[in-house]
Structures are given as C-alpha cells and as structure tokens.
C-alpha positions in Angstrom: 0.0 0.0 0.0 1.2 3.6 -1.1 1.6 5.7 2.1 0.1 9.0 1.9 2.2 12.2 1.9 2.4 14.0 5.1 1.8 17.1 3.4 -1.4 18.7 1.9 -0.2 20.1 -1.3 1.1 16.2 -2.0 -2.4 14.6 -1.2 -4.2 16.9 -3.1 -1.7 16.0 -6.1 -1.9 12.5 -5.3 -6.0 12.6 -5.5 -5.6 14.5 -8.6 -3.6 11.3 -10.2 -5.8 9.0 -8.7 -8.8 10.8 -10.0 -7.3 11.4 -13.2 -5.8 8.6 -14.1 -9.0 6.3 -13.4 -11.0 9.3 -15.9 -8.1 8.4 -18.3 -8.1 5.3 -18.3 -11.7 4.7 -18.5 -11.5 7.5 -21.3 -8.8 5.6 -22.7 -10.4 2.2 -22.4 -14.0 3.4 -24.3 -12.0 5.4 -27.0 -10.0 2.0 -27.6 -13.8 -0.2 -27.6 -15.0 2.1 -29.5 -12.3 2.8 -32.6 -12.1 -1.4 -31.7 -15.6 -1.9 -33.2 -15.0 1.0 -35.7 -12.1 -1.1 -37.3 -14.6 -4.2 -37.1 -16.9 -2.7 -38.9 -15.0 -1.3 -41.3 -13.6 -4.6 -42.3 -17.2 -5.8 -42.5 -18.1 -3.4 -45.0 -15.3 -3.8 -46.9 -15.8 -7.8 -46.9 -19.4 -6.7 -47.9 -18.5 -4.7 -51.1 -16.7 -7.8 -52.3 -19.3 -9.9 -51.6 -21.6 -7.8 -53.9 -19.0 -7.9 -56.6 -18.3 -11.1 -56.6 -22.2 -12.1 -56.4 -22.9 -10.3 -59.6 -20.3 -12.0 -61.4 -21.4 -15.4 -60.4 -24.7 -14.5 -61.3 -23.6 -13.4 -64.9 -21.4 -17.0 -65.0 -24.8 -19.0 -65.5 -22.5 -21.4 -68.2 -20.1 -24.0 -67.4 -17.9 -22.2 -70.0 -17.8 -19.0 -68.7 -16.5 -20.1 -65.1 -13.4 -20.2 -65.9 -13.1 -16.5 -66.6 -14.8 -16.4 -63.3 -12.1 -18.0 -61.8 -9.5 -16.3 -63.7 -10.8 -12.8 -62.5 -10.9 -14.0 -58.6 -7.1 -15.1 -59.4 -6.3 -11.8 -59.9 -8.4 -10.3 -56.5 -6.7 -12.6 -54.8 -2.9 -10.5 -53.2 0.1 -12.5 -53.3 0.4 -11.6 -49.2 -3.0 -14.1 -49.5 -4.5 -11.6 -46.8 -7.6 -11.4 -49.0 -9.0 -14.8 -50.2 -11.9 -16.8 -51.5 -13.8 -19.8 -52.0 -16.9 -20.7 -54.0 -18.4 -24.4 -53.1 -21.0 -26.2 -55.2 -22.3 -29.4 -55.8 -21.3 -29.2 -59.1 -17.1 -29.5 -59.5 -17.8 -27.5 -62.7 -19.2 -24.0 -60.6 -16.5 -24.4 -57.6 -13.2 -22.2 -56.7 -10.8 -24.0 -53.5 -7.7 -22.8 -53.8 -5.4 -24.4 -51.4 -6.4 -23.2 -47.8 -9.3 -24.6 -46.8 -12.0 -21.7 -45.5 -14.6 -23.2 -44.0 -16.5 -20.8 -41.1 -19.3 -23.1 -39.0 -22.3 -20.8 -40.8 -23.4 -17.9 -43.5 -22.7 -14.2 -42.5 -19.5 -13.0 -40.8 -17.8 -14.8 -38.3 -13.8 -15.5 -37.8 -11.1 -18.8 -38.2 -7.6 -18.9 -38.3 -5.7 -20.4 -41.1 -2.1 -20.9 -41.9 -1.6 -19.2 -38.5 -3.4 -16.2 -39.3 -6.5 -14.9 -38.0 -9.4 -14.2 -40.7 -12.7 -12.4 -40.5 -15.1 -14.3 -42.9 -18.4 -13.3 -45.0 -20.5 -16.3 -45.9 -23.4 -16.3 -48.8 -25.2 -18.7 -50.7 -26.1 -17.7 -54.4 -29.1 -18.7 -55.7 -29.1 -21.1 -58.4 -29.2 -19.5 -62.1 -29.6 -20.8 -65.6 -27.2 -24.0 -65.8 -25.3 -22.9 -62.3 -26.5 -24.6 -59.1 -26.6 -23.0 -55.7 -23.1 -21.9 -55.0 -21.6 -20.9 -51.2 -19.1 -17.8 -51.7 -16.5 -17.3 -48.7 -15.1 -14.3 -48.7 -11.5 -14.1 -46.1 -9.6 -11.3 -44.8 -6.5 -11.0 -42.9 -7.1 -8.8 -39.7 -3.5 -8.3 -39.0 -3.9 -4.9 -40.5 -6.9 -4.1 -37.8 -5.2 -5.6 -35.2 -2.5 -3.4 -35.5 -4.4 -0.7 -35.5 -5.7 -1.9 -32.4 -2.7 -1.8 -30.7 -1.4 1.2 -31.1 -4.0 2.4 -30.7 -4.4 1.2 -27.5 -0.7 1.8 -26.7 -1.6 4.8 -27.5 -4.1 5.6 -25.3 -2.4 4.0 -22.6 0.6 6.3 -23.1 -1.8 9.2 -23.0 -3.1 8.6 -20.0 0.0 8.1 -18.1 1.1 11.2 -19.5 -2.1 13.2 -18.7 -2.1 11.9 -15.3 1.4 13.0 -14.7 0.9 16.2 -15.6 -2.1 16.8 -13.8 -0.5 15.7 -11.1 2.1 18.2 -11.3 -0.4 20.6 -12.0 -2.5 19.8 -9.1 0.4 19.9 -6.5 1.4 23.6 -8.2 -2.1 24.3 -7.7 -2.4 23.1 -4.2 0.8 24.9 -3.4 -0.2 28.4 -4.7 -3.7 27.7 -2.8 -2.6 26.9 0.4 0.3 29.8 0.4 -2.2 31.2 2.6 -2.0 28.7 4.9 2.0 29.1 5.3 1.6 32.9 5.4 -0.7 31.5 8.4 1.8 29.3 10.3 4.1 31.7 10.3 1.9 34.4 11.8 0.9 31.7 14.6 4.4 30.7 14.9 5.0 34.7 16.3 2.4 34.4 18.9 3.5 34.4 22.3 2.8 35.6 25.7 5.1 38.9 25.7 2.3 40.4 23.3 -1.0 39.1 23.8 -2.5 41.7 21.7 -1.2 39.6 18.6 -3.9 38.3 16.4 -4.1 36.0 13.2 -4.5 38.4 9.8 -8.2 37.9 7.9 -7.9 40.1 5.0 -6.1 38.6 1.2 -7.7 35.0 3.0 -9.9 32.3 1.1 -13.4 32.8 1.8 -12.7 29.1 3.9 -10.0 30.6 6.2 -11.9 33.9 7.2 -14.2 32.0 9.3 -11.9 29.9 10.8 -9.6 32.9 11.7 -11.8 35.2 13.2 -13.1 32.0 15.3 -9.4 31.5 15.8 -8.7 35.2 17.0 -11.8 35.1 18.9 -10.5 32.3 20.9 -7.3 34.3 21.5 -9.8 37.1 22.4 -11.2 34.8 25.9 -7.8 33.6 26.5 -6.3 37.1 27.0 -9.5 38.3 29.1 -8.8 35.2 31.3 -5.5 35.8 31.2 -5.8 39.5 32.2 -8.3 38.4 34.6 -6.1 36.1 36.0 -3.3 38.2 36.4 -5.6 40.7 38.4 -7.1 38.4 40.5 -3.8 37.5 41.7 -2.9 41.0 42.6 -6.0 41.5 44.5 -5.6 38.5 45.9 -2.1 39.4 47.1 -3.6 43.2 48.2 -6.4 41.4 50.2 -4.3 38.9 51.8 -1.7 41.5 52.8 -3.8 44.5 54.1 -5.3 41.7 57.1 -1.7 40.1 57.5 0.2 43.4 57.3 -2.5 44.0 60.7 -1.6 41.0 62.0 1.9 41.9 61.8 1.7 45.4 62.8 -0.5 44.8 65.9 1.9 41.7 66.9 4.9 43.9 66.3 3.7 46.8 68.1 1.9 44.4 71.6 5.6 43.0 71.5 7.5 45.8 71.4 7.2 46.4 75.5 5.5 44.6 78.1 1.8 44.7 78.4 -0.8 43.9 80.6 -3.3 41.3 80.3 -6.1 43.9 78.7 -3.8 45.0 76.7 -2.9 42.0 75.1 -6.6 40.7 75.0 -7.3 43.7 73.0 -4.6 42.6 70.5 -6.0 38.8 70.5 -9.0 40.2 69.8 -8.4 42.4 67.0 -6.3 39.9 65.5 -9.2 37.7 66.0 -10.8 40.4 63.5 -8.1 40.1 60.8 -7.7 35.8 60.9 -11.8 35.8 60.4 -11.1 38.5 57.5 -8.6 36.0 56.1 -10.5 32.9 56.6 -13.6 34.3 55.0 -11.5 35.4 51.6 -10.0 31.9 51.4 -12.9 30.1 51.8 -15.0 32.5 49.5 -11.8 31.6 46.6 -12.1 27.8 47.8 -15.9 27.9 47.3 -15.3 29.4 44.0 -12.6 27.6 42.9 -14.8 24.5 43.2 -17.6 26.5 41.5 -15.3 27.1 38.5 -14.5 23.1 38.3 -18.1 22.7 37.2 -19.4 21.5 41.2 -23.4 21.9 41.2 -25.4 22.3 44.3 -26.6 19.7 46.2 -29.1 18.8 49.0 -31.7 20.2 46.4 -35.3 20.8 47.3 -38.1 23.4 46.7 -38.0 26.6 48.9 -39.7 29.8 49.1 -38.1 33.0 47.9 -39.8 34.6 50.2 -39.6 32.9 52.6 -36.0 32.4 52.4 -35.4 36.6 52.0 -37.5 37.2 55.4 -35.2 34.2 56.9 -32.6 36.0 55.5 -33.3 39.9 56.2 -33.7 38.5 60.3 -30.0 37.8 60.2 -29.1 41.0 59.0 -31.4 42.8 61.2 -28.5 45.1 63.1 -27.5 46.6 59.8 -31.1 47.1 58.6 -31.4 49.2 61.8 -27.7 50.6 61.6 -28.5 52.0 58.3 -32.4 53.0 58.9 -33.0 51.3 56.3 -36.6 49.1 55.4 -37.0 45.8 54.2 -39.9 45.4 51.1 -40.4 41.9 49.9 -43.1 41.7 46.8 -44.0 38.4 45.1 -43.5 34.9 45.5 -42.1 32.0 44.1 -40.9 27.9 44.6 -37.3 27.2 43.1 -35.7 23.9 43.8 -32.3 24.6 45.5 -30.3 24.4 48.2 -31.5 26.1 51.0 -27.6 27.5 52.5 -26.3 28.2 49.4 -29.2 30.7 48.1 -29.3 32.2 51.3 -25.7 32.9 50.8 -26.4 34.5 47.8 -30.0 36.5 48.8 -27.6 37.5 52.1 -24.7 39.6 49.7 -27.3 40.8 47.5 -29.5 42.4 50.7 -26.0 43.2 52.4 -24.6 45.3 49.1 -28.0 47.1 48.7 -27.2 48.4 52.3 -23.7 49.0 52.3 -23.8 50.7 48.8 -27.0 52.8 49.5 -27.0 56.7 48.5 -30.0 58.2 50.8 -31.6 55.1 50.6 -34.2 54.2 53.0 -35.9 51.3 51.7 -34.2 48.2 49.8 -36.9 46.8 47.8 -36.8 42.8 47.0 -39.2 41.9 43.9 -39.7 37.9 43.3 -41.1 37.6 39.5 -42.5 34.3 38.2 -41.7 33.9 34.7 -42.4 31.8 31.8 -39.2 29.2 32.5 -37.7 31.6 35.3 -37.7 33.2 38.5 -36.4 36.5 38.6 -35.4 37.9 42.4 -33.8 41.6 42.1 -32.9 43.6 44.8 -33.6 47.4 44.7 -32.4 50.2 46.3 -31.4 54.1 45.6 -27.6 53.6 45.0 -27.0 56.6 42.1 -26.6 55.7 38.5 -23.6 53.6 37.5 -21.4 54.0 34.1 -22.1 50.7 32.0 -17.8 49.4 32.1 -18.5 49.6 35.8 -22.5 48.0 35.8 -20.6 45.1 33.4 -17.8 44.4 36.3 -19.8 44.3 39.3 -20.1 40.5 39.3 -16.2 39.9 38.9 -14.0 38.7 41.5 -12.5 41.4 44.2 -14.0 44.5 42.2 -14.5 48.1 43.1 -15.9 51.0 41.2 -13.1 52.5 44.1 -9.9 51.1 42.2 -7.8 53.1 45.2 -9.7 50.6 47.9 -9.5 53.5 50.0 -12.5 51.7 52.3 -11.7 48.3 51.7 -11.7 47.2 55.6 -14.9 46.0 55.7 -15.5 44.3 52.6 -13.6 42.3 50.5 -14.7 42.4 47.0 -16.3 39.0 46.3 -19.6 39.1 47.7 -21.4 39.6 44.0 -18.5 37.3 42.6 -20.1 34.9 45.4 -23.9 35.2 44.3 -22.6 34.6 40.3 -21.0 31.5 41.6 -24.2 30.3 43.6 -26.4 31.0 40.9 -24.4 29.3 38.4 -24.3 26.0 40.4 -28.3 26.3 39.8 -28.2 26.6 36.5 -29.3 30.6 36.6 -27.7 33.5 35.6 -27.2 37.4 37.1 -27.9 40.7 36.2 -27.6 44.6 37.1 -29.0 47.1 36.0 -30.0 51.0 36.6 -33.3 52.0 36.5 -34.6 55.7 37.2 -31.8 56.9 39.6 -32.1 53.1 41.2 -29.4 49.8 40.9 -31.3 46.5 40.5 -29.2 43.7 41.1 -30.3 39.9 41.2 -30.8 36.6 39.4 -32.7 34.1 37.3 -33.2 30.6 38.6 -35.2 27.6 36.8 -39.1 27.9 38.0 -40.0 25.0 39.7 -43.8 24.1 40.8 -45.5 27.6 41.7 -46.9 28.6 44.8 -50.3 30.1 45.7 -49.3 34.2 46.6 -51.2 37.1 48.7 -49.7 39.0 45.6 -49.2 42.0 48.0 -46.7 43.5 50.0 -44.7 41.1 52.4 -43.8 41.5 55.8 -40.9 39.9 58.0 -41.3 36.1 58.6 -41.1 35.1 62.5 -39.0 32.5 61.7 -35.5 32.4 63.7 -32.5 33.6 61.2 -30.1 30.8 60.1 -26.6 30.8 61.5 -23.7 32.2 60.0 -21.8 29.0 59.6 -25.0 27.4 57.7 -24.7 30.1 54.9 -20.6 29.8 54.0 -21.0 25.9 53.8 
C-alpha cells in the first residue's frame, strides 16, 4: 500500500492522479472499444462490397464455360500476401473455386477462423441457383493483421496518453495546491509569532480564502477569551495578594507593636481580639476563593429541594437585622415563588445581594426585593437608591475582588467577592445574574429555573417570625 504524503499540497496531487488517471483510463479504455468496433466494422463493409462484386459475377457466370473467366478474374483479386481470399463451393465441380487453404466458417454471414496461423474475418453467402449454375456458397477471407494493428497502437496509444495526462495533472495539481494553500503558510508563520510577551497579537483575515476567514476570526476570537482570562487572572492575583496582605500586614503590625514592651493582660486581649478580626477577615476570603474555585471546576449544588423565595429573603433579612437598623434602612419583599435549591447556598447568595444594597445605598431608606415568576424563570432583584452607575462599571460588578473604588481606600470592611459569590451560587443552579440602573435606582439579582409555583397574597410582604439561620450554615 502507497503511504500517503504528510503534506497537503502532496495529497491533493496524489488525488488529482488518482482521480485522473481512473478518468483516463476509462477514457482511454472506451476510446479504444470504441475505434475497436469502428475497425470491425470497417472490415465488414469492406468484406461486404466484395461480396456484392463477386455475387454479380457469379450471377452473370450462369455457363459452365464462362466459369473459368470467373475464376481467372478472382485469381487476380486474390494479393500475393494471401490476406484477401476466397472460396466458391457447389455441388457441381464444374461451378467451384478452393484454392489451397481450406475456409470453411461453421455458418453464413460473418464470423472468424484462423488459417495458416493467421487470423481471418469471414463473410458467408449462398447464391441462388441460375440458368445452368446450381446453388453456390461464396466465402469471402480477410487478414485482420492490418486491424489488429491498429488496435494496438491504438491502444498503446491511449495508454501512453493517459500516463502522461495523469502526470501532468499531477504536477499541476500539486502547483495548484501549493499556490492555494500559500495562505495557509503565510498562516503558520503568523501563529508561529504568537507568544505571551504580546498578547494583543492576532491571526491576519484580510487577502484569506473565503474558507480561512471564518476559521480565523473564530481562531482570534478564541485568543480574544484567552487574553481576558488571562488579564483576569493576572488581576485576581494581585488583588488576591492586596487582600491577603492588608489583614496580615494587621496582623503583623498589631503583633509587632503588643511585643514591642510589656503589656498587661487587657492589653494584650485587646490585641488577641483584634487579630481575632483580621484571621476571620482571612478565613472568609480563602474560603470564599475555595468555594469558587470548586464553582469554577463545574461542582453543582446539592441537597436540592423546593423553597420559598420569600420565605427564604424574610429568613434572611432576620440575620441581617442590626444593619437594617444601623443603616435605617426598610425591608420590602413583593411576590413569590418555589425554586428547587439548596436552601444554604441561596441564602448565601440573597444574604450579599441584601447586604450590598445596604452597604452601597445613596440616601436610601428602603431596599426593595421583587420575586417575578416567569415563563421558564424566577427572577429575584434587589432594589435600592444607589446613584446611577457607568455601563464598564455596571458590566464588572459580578467579577472577583472588584470596586468601582480602584484606590480601595475603604476596603476594611468588605472584600470584593460578595457579587463574585452570588454569580457562583447561581451558576451551580443553572441561573444567571444581572444589574441594572433604572430611574436613579441599581437593580441587582438573578434568574433561577421555576420550579412548581406557589399560591401568593400578591401583596406586600412582611418579615417572617422564623429564627434567622446561623452564619456558619450560609458559608457551607
């Protein structure tokens, strides 16, 4: 078996000699049937002609006396090569003509024998009887050397044609294949310049095939995701390594500074506690990144079972009662619906959205939840009066350790990943997030898959009675 070329350009030539020479050869093989039975039936006719010559004369040699001159005249159509020859049989030895070779085909009309080594095509007849001449068989032989011949070179012929066309179709082809995949090499070369000190570096689509525009746009676009994860990456790891050392640089600081003479036991409990306040700062942004990292890895949620939005906001907004009351801020829960889900993580989630409507509040006094059955989806936004905000910022809000206040000049009591939390949440529910300005207002929420609905008062909610969930329960 022929292996196939590595390269492109040599198996497109090699399917162009494949293809071509099996069109060749079948070209080649009709032509040759065809000019075959061309040459048969040429010598037919010409076997024909004779016949009707020789018919009329044996018609005119009715007399006994007058076949001699017949003879004498098919002595003289006979060639000395003997590639043309006859033979008349009769019952009568006075009407007959048998020279030496004996021609004698199985039946009347053409047909073929061989005779002193040669090969003959032969026309059979019967003359009618005619004055004094019985019925007489004429056997007309020719020599088809001559035809077969022909035959072969023509055939030889055709065979040599088709090699030849094949060949140089094949080194058309591979030119062909070379000049249209230049492209392609123009392409590998480009790619070959890619690398991470310029990530800005994209594959060219203009002077490209129609087939390699598509392919290169989804190309760059791929290159496109992998330097916004790869900026993305390279910020999250600053601000992980800002958020990590503003709590540890306390740590330090506080340690250094209770060490740095001798101290009394308040003292020193007063450090222990504040450092206290720093270790839960850095346990809550490492487990936050844990939680997401597992988020990111494709985990889904778990323990899943139908809940009340609702339900779960009022069970919610009790836990953050002392900053509802800290702020003077109000509570408003409208609507209702049932979602299957976990009942710690989504209170995870409705707990960061209800705790960044009160920490981000502009002259806000009421934070407005609205639960909004859909046609496939639930939609829960929280409300509140938080002054408009540009669209690159509104876009960015969900992203991991972000601040419209890039300085971070109040970034002691928040970390940055509470939204980047509620994205991760929703997304193990198979829902998505949102934010929006409306009217001077910031609307910020999710979508979650409707499960079975519930029946509504379809008015305004007030606080459920039931006790608020622990802490620990909602960062499991």
């Amino acid at each position: 078996m022929i292996a196939a070329p590595k390269s492109i350009a040599g198996r497109l030539a090699l399917m162009f000699a494949i293809a071509t020479g099996a069109v060749s050869i079948l070209a080649g093989v009709t032509l040759f049937s065809f000019q075959s039975l061309e040459l048969k039936r040429h010598q037919a006719e010409e076997l024909s002609a004779r016949s009707e010559i020789i018919e009329a004369m044996i018609r005119r040699s009715e007399d006994p006396t007058r076949w001699p001159l017949m003879t004498d005249k098919l002595k003289s159509f006979t060639p000395a090569d003997g590639s043309i020859r006859y033979r008349i049989e009769s019952a009568d030895p006075r009407f007959q003509f048998m020279p030496g070779t004996a021609l004698e085909p199985a039946r009347n009309g053409f047909g073929v024998i061989h005779a002193d080594g040669k090969r003959f095509m032969t026309l059979s007849r019967k003359v009618p009887a005619f004055g004094r001449r019985p019925d007489v068989r004429l056997v007309i032989a020719a020599d088809t050397a001559p035809f077969d011949a022909s035959r072969y070179v023509l055939g030889v012929g055709a065979l040599g044609m088709s090699v030849l066309i094949t060949a140089l179709v094949s080194l058309l082809g591979w030119w062909i294949a070379r000049r249209g995949l230049a492209p392609v090499d123009r392409l590998s070369q480009r790619a070959g310049a890619l690398n991470p000190a310029d990530l800005s570096l994209r594959m060219p689509t203009q002077d490209l095939p129609a087939e390699l525009v598509g392919l290169m746009s989804a190309f760059n676009g791929a290159l496109d995701r992998l330097q916004a994860a790869y900026e993305r990456l390279a910020a999250f790891n600053a601000d992980v390594a800002h958020e990590l050392r503003t709590p540890l640089g306390n740590l330090i600081g506080q340690t250094q500074v209770a060490l740095s003479r001798t101290r009394d036991a308040d003292e020193l409990e007063d450090t222990l506690h504040s450092n206290l306040e720093e270790l839960e700062r850095l346990r809550t942004i490492i487990n936050d990144m844990l939680f997401m990292a597992r988020a990111d890895q494709g985990a889904l949620a778990a323990n899943l079972a139908p809940l009340s939005l609702a339900a779960l906001t009022h069970k919610t907004a009790d836990f953050l009662d002392v900053l509802f009351e800290d702020a003077e801020v109000r509570l408003e829960v409208r609507g209702d619906a049932t979602v299957t889900a976990d009942a710690s993580l989504l209170g995870r989630a409705v707990t960061n959205l209800l705790d960044n409507a009160i920490r981000h509040g502009v002259d806000c006094k009421t934070v407005r939840v609205t639960i909004e059955p859909q046609d496939k989806v639930v939609c829960l936004s929280v409300r509140n009066k938080g002054g408009p905000i540009p669209g690159p910022h509104l876009a960015r809000l969900f992203d991991r350790f972000y601040r419209m206040d890039r300085a971070r000049e109040h970034s002691g009591e928040v970390h940055g990943l509470g939204l980047a939390v509620v994205k991760a949440i929703v997304a193990m529910h198979g829902g998505s997030v949102f934010a929006r300005c409306e009217g001077g207002e910031v609307l910020i929420g999710f979508l979650l898959p409707r499960a079975e609905p519930m029946a509504t008062d379809g008015g305004l909610a007030t606080v459920a009675a039931e006790p608020p969930p622990e802490r620990e329960t909602l960062d499991a």
